[in-house]
PDB file of N, CA, C and O in Angstrom, chain B, residues numbered from 101:
ATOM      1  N   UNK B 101       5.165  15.326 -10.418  1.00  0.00           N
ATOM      2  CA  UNK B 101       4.664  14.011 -10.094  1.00  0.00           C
ATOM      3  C   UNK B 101       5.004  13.698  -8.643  1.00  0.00           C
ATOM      4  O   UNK B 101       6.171  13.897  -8.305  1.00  0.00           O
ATOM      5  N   UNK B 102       4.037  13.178  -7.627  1.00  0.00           N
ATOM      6  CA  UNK B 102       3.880  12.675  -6.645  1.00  0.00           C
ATOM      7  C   UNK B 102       4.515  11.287  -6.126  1.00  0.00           C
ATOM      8  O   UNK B 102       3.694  10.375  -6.218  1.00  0.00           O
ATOM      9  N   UNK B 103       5.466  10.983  -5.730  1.00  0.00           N
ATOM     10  CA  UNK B 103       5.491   9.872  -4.975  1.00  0.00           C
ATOM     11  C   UNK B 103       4.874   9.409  -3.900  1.00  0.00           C
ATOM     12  O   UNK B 103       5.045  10.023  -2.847  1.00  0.00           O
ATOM     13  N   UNK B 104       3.899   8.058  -3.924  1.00  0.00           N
ATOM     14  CA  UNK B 104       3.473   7.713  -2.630  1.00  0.00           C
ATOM     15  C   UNK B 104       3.989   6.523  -1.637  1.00  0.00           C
ATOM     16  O   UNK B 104       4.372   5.601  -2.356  1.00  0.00           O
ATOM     17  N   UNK B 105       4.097   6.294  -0.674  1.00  0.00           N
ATOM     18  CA  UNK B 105       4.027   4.923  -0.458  1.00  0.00           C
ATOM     19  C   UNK B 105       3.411   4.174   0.061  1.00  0.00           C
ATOM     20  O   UNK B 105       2.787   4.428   1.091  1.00  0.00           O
ATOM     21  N   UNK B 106       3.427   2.632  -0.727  1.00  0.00           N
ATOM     22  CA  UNK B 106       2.403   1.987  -0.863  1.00  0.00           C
ATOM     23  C   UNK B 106       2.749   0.334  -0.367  1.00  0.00           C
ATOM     24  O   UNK B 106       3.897  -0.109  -0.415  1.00  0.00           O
ATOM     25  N   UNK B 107       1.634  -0.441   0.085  1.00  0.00           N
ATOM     26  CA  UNK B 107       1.925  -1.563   0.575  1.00  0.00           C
ATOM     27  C   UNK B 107       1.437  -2.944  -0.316  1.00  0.00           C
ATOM     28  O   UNK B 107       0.366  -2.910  -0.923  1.00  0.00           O
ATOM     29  N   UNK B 108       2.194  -4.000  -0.342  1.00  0.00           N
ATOM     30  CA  UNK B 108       1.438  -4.786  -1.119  1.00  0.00           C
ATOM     31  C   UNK B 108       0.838  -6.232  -0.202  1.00  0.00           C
ATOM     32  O   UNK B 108       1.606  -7.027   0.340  1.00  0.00           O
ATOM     33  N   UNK B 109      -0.215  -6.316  -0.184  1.00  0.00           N
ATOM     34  CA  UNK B 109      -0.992  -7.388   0.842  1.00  0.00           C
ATOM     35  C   UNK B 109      -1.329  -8.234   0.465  1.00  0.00           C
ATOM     36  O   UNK B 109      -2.097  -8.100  -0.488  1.00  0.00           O
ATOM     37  N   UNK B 110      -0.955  -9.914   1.003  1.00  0.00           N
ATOM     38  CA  UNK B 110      -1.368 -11.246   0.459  1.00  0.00           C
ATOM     39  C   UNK B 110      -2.212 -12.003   1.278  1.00  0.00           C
ATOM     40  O   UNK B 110      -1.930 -12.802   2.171  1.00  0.00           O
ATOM     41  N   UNK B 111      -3.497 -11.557   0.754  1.00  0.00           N
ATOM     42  CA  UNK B 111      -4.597 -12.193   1.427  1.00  0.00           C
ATOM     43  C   UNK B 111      -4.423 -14.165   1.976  1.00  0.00           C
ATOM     44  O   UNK B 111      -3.554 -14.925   1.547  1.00  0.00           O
ATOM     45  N   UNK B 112      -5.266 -14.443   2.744  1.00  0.00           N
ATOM     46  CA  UNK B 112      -5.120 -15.926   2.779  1.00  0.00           C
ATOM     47  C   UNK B 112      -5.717 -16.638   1.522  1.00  0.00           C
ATOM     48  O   UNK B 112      -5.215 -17.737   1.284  1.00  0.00           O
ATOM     49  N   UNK B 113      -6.693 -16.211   0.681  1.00  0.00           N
ATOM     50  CA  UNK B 113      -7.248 -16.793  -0.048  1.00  0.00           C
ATOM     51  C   UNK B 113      -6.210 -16.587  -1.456  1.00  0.00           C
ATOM     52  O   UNK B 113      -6.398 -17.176  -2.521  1.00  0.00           O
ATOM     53  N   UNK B 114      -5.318 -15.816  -1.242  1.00  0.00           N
ATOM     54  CA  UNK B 114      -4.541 -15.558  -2.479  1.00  0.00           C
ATOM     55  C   UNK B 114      -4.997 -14.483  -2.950  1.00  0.00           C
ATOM     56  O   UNK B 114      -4.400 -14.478  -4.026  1.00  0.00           O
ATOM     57  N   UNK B 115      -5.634 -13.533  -2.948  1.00  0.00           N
ATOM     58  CA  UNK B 115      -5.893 -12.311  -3.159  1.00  0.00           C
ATOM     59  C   UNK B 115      -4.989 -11.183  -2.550  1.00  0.00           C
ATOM     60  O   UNK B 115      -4.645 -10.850  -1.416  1.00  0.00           O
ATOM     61  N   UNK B 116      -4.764 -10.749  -3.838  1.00  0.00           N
ATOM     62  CA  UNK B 116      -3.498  -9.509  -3.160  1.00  0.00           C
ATOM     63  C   UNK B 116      -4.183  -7.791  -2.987  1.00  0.00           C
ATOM     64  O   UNK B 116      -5.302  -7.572  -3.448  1.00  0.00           O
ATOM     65  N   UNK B 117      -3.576  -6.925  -2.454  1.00  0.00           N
ATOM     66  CA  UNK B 117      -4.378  -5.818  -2.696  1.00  0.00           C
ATOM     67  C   UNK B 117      -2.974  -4.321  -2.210  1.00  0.00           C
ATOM     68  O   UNK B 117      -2.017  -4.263  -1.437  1.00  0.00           O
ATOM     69  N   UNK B 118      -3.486  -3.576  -2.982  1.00  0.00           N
ATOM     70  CA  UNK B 118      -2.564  -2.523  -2.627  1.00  0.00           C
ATOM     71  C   UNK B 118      -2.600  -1.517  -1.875  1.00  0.00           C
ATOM     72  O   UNK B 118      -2.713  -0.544  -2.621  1.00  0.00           O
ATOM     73  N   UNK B 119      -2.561  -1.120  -0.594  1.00  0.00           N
ATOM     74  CA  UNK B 119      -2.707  -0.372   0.386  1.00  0.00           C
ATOM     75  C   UNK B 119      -1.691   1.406   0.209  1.00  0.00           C
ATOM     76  O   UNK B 119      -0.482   1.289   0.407  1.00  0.00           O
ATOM     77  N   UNK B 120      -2.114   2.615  -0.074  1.00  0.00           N
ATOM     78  CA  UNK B 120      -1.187   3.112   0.356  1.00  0.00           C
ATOM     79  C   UNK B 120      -1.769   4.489   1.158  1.00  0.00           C
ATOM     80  O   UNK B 120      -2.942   4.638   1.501  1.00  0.00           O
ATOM     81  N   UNK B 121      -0.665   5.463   1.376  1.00  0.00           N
ATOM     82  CA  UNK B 121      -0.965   6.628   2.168  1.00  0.00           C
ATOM     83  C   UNK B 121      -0.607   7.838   1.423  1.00  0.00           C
ATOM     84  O   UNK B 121       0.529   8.169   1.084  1.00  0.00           O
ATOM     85  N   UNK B 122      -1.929   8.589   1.162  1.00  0.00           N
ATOM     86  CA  UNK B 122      -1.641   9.648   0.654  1.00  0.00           C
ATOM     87  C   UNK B 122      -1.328  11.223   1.321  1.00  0.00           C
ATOM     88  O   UNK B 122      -1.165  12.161   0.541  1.00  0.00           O
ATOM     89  N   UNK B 123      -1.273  11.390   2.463  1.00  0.00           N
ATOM     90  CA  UNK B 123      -1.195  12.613   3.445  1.00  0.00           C
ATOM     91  C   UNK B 123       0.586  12.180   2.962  1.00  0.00           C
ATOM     92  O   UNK B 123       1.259  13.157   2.632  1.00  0.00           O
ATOM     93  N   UNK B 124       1.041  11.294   2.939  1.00  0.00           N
ATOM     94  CA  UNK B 124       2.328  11.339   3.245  1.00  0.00           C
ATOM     95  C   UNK B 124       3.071  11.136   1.243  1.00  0.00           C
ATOM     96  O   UNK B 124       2.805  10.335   0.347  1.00  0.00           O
ATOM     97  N   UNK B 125       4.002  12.293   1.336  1.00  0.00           N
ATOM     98  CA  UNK B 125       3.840  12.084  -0.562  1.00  0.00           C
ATOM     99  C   UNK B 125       5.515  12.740  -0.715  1.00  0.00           C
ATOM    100  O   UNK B 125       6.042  13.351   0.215  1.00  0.00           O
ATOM    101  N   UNK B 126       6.040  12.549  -1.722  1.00  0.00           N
ATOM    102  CA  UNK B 126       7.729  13.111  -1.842  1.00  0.00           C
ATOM    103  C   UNK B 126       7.662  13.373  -3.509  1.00  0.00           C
ATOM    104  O   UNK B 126       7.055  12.689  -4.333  1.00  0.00           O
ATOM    105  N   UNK B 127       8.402  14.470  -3.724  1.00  0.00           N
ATOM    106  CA  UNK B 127       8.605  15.221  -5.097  1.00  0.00           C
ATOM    107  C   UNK B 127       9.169  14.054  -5.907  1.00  0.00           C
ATOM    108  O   UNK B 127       8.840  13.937  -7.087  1.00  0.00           O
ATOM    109  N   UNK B 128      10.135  13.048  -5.238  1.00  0.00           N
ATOM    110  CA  UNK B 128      10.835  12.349  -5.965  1.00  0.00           C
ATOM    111  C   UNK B 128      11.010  10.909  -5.291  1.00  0.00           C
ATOM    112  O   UNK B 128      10.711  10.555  -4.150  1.00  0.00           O
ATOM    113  N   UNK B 129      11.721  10.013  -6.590  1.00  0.00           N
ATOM    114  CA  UNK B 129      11.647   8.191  -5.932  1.00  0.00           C
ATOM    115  C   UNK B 129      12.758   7.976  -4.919  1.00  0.00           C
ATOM    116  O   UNK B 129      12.832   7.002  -4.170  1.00  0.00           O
ATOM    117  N   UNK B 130      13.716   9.111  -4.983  1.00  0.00           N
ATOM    118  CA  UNK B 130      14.963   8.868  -4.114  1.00  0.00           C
ATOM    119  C   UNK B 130      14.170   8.903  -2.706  1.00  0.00           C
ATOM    120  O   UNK B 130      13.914   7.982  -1.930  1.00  0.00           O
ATOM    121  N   UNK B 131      13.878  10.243  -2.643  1.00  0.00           N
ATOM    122  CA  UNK B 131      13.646  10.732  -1.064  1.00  0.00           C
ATOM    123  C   UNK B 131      12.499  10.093  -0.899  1.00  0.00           C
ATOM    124  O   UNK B 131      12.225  10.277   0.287  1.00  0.00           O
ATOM    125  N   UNK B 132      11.231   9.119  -1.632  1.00  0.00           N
ATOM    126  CA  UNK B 132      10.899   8.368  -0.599  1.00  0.00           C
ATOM    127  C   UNK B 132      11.222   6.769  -0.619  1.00  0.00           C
ATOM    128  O   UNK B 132      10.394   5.906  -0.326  1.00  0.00           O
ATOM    129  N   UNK B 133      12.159   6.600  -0.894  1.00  0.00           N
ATOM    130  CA  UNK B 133      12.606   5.111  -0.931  1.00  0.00           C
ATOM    131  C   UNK B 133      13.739   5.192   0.170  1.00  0.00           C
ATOM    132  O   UNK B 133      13.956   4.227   0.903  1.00  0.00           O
ATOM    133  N   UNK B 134      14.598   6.605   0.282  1.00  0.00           N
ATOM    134  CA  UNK B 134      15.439   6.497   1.477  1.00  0.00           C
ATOM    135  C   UNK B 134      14.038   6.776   3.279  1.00  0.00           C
ATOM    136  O   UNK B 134      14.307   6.506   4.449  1.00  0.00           O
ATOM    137  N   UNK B 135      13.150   7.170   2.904  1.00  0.00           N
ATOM    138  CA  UNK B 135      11.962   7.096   4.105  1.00  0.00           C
ATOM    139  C   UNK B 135      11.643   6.291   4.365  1.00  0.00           C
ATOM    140  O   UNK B 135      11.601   6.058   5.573  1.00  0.00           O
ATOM    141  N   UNK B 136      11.113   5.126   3.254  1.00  0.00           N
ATOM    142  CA  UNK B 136      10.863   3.928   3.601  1.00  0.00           C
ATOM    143  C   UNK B 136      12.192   3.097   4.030  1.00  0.00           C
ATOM    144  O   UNK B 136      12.115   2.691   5.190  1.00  0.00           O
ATOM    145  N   UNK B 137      13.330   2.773   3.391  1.00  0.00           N
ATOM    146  CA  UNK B 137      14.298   2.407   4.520  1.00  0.00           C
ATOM    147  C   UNK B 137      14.232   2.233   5.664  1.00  0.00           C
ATOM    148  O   UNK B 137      14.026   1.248   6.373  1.00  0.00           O
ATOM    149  N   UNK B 138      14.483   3.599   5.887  1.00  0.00           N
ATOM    150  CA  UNK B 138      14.836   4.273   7.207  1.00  0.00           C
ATOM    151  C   UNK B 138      13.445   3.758   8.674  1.00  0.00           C
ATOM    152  O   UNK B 138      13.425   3.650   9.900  1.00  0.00           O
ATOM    153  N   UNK B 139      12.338   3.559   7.314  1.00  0.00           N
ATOM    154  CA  UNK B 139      11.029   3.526   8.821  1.00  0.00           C
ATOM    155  C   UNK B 139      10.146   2.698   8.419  1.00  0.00           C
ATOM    156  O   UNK B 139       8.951   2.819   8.689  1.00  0.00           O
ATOM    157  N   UNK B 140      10.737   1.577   7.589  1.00  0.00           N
ATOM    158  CA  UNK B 140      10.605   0.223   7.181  1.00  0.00           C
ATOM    159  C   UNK B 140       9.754  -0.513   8.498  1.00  0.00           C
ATOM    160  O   UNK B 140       8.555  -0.794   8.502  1.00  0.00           O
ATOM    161  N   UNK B 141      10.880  -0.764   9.758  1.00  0.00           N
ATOM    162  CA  UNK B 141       9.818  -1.705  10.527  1.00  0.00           C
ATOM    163  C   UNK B 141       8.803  -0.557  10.805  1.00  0.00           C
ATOM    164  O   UNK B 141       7.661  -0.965  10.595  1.00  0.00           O
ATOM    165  N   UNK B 142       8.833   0.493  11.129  1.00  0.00           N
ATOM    166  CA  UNK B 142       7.533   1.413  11.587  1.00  0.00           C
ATOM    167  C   UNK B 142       6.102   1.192  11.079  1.00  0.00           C
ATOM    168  O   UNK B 142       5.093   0.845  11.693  1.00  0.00           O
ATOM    169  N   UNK B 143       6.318   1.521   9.643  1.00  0.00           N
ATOM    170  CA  UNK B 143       5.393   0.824   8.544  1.00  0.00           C
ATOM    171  C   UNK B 143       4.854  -0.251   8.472  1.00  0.00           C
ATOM    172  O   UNK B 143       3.684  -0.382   8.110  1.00  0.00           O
ATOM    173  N   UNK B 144       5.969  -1.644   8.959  1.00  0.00           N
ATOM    174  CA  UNK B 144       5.495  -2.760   9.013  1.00  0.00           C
ATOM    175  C   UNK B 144       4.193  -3.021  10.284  1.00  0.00           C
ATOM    176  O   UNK B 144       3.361  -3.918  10.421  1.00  0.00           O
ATOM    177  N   UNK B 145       4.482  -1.833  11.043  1.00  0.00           N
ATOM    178  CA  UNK B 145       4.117  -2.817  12.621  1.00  0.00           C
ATOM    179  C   UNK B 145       2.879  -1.819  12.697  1.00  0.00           C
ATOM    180  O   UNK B 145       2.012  -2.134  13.512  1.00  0.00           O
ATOM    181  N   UNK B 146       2.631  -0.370  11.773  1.00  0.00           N
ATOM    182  CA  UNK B 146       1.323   0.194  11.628  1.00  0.00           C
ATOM    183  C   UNK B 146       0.489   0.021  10.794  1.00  0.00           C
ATOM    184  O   UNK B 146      -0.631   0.531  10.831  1.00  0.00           O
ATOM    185  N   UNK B 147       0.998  -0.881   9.733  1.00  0.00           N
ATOM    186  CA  UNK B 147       0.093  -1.600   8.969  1.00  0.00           C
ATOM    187  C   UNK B 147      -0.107  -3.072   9.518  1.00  0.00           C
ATOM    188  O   UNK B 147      -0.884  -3.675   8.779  1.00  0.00           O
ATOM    189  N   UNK B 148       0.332  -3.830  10.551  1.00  0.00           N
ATOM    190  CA  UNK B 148      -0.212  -5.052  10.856  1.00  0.00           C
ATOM    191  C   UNK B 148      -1.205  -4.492  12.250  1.00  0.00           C
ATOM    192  O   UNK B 148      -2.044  -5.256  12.726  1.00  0.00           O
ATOM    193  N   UNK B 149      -1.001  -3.133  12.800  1.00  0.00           N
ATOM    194  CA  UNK B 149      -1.860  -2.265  13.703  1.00  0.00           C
ATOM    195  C   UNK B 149      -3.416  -2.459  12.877  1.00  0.00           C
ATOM    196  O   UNK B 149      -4.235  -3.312  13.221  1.00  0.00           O
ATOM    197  N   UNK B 150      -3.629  -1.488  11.729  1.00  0.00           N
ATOM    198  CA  UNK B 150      -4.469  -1.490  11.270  1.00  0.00           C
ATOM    199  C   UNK B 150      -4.936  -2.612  10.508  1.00  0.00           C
ATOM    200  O   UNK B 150      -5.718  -2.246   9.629  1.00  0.00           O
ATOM    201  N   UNK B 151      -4.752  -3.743  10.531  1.00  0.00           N
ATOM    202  CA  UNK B 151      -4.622  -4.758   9.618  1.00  0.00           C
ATOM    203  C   UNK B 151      -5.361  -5.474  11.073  1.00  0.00           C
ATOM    204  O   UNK B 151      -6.520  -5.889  11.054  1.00  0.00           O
ATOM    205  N   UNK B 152      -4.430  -5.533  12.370  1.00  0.00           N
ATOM    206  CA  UNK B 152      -5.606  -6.545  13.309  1.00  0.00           C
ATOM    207  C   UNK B 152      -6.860  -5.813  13.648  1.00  0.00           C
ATOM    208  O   UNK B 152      -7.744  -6.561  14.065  1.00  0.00           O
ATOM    209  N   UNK B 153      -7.200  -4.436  13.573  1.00  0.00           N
ATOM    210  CA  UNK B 153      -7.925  -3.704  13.664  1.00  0.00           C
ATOM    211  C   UNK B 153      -9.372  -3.769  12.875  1.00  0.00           C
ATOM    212  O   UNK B 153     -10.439  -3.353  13.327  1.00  0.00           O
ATOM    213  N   UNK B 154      -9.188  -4.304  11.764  1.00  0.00           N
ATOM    214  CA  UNK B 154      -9.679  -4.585  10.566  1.00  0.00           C
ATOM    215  C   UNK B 154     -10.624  -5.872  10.811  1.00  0.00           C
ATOM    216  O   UNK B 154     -11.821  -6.077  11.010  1.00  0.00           O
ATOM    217  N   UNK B 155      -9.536  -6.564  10.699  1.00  0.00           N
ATOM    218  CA  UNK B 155      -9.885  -8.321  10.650  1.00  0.00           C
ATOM    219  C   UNK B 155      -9.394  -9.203  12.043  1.00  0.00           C
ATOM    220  O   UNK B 155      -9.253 -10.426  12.017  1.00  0.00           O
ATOM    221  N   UNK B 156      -9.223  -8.581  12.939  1.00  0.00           N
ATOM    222  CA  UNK B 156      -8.621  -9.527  14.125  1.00  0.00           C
ATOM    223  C   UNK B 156      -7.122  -9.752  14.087  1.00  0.00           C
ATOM    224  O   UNK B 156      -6.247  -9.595  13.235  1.00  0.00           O
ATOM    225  N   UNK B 157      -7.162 -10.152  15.260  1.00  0.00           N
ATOM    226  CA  UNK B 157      -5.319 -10.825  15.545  1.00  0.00           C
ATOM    227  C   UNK B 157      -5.072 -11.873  14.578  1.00  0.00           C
ATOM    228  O   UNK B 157      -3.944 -11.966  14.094  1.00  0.00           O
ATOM    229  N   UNK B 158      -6.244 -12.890  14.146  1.00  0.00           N
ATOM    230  CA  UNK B 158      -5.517 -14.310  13.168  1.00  0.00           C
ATOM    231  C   UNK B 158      -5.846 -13.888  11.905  1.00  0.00           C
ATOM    232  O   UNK B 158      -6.375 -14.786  11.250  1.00  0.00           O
ATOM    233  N   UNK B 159      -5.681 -12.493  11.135  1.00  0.00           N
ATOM    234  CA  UNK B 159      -6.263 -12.200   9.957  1.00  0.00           C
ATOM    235  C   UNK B 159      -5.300 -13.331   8.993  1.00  0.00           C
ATOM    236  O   UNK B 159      -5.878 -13.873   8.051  1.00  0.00           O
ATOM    237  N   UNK B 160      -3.556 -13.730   9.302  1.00  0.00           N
ATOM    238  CA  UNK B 160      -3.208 -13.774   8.667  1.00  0.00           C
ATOM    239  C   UNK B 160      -2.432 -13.296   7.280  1.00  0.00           C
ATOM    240  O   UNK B 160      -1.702 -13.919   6.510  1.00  0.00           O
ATOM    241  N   UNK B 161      -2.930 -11.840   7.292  1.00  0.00           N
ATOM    242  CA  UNK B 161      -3.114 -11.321   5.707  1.00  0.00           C
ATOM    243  C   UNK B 161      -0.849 -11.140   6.100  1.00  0.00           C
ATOM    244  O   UNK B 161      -0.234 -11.436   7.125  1.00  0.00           O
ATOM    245  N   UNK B 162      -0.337 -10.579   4.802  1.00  0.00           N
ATOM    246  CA  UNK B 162       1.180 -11.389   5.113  1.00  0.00           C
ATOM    247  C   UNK B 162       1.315  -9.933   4.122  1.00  0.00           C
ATOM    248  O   UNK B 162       0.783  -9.807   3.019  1.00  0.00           O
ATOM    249  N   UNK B 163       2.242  -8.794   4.883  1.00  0.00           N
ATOM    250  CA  UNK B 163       3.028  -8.019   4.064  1.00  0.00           C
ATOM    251  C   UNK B 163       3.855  -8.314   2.938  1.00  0.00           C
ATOM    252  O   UNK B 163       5.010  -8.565   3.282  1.00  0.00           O
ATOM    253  N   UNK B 164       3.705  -8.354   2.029  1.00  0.00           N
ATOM    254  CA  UNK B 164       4.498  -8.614   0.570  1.00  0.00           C
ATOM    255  C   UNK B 164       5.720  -7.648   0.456  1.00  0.00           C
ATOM    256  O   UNK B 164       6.839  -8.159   0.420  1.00  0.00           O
ATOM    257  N   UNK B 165       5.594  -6.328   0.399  1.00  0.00           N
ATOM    258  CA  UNK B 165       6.289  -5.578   0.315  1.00  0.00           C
ATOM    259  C   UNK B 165       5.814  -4.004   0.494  1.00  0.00           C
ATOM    260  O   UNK B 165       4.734  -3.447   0.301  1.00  0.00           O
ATOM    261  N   UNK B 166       7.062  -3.554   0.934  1.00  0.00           N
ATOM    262  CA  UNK B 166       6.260  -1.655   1.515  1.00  0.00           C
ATOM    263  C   UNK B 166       7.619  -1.027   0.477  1.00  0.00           C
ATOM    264  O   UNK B 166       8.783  -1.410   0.601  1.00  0.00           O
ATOM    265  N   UNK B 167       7.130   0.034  -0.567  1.00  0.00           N
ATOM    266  CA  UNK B 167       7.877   0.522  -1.264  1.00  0.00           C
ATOM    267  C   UNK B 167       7.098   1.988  -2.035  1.00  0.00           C
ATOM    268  O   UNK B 167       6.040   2.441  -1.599  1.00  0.00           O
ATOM    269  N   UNK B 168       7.534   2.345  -2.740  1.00  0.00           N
ATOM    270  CA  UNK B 168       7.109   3.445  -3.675  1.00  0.00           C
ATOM    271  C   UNK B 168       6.778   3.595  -5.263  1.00  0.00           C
ATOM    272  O   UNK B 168       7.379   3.071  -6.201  1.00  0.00           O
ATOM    273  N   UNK B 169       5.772   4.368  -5.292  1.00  0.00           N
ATOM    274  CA  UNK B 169       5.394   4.551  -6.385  1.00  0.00           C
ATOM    275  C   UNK B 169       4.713   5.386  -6.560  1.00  0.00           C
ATOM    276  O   UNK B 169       4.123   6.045  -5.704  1.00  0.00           O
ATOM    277  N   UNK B 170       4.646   5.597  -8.647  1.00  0.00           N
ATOM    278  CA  UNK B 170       4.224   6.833  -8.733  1.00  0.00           C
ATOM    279  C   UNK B 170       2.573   7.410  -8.079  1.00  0.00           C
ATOM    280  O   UNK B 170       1.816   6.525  -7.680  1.00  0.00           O
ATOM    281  N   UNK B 171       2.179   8.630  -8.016  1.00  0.00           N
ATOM    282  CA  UNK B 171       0.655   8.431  -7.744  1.00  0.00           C
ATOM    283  C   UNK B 171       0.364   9.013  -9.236  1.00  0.00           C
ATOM    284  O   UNK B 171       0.785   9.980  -9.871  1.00  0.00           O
ATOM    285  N   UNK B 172      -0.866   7.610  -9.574  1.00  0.00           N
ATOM    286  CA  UNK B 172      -2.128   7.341 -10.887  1.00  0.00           C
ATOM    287  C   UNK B 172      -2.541   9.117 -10.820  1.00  0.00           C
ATOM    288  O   UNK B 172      -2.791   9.927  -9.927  1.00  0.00           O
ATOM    289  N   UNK B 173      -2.423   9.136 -12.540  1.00  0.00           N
ATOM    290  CA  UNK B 173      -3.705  10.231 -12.502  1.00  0.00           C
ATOM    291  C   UNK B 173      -5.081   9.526 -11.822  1.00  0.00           C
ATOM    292  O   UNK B 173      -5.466   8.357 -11.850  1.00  0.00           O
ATOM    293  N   UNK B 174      -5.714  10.851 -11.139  1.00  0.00           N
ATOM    294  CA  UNK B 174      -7.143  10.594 -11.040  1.00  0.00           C
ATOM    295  C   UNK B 174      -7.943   9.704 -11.582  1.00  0.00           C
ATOM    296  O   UNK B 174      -8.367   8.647 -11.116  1.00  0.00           O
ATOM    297  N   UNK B 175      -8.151  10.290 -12.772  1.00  0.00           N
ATOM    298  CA  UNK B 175      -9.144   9.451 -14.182  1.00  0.00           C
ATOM    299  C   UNK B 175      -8.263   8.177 -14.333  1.00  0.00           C
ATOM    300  O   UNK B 175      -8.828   7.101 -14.136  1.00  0.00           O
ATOM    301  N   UNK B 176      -6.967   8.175 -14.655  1.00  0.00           N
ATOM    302  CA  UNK B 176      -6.526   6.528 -14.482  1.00  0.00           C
ATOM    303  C   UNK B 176      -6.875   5.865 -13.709  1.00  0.00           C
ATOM    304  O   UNK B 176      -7.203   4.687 -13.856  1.00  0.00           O
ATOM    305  N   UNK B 177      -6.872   6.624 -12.520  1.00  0.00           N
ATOM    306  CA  UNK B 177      -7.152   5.523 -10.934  1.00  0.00           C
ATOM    307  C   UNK B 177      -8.658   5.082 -11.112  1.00  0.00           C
ATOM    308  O   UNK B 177      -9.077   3.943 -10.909  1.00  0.00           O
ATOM    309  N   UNK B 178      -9.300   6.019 -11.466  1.00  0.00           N
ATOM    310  CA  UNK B 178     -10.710   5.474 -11.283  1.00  0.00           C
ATOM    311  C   UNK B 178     -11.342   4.591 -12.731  1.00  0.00           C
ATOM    312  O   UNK B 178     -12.376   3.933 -12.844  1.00  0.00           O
ATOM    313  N   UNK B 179     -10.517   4.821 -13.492  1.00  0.00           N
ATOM    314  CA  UNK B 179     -10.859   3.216 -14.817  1.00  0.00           C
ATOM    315  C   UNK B 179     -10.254   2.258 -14.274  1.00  0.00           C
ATOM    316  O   UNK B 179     -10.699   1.124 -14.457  1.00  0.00           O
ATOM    317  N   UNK B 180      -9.226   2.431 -13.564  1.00  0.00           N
ATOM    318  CA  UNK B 180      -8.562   1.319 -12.996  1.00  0.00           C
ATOM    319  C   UNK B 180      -9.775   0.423 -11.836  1.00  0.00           C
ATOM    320  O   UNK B 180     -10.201  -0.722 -11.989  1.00  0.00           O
ATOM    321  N   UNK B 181     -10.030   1.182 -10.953  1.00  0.00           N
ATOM    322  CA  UNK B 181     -10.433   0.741  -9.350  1.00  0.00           C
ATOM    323  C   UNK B 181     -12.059   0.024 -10.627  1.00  0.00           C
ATOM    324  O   UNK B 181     -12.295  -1.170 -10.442  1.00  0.00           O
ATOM    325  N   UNK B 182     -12.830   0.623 -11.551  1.00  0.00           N
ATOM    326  CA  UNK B 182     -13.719   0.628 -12.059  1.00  0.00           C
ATOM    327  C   UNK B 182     -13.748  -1.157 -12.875  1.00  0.00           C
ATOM    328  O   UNK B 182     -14.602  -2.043 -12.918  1.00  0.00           O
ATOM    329  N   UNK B 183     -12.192  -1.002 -13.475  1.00  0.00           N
ATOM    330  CA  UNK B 183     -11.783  -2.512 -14.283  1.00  0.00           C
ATOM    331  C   UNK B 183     -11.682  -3.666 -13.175  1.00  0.00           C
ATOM    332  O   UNK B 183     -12.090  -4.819 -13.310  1.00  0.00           O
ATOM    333  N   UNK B 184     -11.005  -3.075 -11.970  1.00  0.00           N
ATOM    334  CA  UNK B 184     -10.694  -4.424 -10.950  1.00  0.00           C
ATOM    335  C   UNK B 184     -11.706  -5.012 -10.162  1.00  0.00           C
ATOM    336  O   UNK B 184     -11.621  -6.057  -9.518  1.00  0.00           O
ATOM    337  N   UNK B 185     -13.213  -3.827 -10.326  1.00  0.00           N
ATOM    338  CA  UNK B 185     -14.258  -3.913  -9.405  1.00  0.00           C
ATOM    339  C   UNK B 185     -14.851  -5.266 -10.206  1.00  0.00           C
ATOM    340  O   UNK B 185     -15.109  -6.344  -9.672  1.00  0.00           O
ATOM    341  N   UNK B 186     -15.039  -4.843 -11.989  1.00  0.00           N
ATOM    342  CA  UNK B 186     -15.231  -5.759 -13.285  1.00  0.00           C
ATOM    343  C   UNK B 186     -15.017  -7.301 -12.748  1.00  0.00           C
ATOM    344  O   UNK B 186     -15.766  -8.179 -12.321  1.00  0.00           O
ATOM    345  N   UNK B 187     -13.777  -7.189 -12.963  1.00  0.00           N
ATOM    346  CA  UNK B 187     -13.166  -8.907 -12.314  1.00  0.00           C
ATOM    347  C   UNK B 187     -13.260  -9.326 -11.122  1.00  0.00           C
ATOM    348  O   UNK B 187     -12.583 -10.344 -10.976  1.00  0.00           O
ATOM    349  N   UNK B 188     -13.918  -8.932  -9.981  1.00  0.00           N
ATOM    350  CA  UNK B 188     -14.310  -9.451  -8.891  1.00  0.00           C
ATOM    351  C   UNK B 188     -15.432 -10.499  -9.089  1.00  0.00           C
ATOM    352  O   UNK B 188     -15.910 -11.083  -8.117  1.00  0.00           O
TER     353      UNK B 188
END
């Protein structure tokens, strides 16, 4: 099993969404929770990079939290992304 890490984003309208990076992945939750630590602001300041990139300098949108988790089977991910598309 894959560890990834992943970001959690709080839209202005109250809409949250989960951002993560998959090129970057760890065998286990230790070794990437001591990465994220360690390169915590890094993370912060290349996801508000790509974030004004996106939507401008006043996007607003507000880092929640940058942490780890497991990576979804495939077929989970895609009933998943398939259910959340549902409730839009």
């Amino acid at each position: 099993m894959k560890w990834l890490i992943v970001a959690l984003l709080l839209f202005p309208n109250g809409d949250e969404n989960v951002i993560h990076n998959q090129q970057l992945s760890f065998s286990d939750k230790e070794s990437c929770r001591e990465y994220v630590m360690i390169n915590a602001n890094l993370f912060r300041h290349g996801i508000n990079v790509y974030l004004n990139s996106m939507f401008g300098y006043n996007h607003e949108v507000k880092i929640q939290s940058v942490h780890c988790e497991k990576e979804k089977d495939p077929e989970k991910k895609k009933t998943d992304d398939y259910l959340n598309d549902l409730m839009k």
